[in-house]
N, C-alpha and C positions, 0 to 999 in steps of 0.2 A: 504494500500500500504506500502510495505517495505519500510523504511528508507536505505540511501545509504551505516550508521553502519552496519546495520543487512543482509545487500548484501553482503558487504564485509567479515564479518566475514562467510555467510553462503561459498562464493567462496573459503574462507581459510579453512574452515572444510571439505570440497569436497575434497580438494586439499592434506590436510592430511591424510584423508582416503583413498588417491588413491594410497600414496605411498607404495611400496611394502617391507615393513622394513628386511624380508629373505632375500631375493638377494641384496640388499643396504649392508649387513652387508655381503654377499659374495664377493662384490666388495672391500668393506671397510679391510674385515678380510682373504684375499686368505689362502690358504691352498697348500704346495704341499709338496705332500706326508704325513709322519705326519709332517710338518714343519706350524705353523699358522706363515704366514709374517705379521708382522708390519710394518709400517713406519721407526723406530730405531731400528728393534730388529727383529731377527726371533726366534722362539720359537720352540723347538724339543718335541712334546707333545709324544714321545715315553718314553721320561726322565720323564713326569710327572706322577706322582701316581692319583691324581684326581684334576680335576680343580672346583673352588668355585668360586658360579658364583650369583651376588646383581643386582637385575633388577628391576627399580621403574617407575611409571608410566604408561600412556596411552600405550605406545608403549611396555612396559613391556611381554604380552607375545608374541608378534611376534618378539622380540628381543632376547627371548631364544628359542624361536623355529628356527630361524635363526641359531642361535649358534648352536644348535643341529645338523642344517643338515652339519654343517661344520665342527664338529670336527668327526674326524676317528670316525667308527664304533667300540664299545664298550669303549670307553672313560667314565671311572668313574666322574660324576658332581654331585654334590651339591650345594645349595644354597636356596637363599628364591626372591620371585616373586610378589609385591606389585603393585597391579595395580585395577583402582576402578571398573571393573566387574573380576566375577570371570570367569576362562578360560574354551576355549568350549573342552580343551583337555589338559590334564597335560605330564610337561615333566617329567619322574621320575628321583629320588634322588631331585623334588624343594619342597620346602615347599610355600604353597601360603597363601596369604592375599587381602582380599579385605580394601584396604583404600580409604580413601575420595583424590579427586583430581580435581581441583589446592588446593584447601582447604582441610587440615586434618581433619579425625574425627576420633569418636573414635575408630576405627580398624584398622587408623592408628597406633595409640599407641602401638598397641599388637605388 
């Protein structure tokens, strides 16, 4: 019989998994037009040449896949995608890494 720890944590890992981290970060990161609205800031990504984009963790590729579907169509991105499995689909211009998580190993390093 499960202990009331291993309930709890299993109810939290459910609960994490269900979040949908794409539309969170639609909600979080609106877009109108090329404008990304922030909270302090709007952003005119028609001015920007390419956005460089550091994504680490669990949530790491549905955090850039998110961003994907939110910035304009043909938006030059770059950047690097650290998360401890590797992705069932790549965004191109990331570079990816599989590291260890909550704990580093060594493919963290790289």
């Amino acid at each position: 019989m499960a202990t009331g720890k291993e309930i709890a944590r299993q109810v939290f890992l459910q609960t994490i998994a269900s979040i949908d981290i794409p539309r969170v970060m639609e909600r979080k990161l609106p877009r109108e037009g090329s404008r990304l609205i922030l909270p302090d800031v709007a952003i005119d990504l028609s001015q920007v040449a390419k956005v460089h984009v550091v994504a680490i963790g669990k949530a790491a590729h549905a955090m850039v896949t998110g961003l994907e579907g939110i910035l304009p169509r043909g938006t030059s991105v770059s950047g690097i995608v650290v998360a401890p499995v590797a992705p069932e689909r790549r965004v191109p211009g990331m570079e990816y890494f599989v590291g260890g998580h909550p704990v580093p190993n060594a493919e963290s390093w790289k």
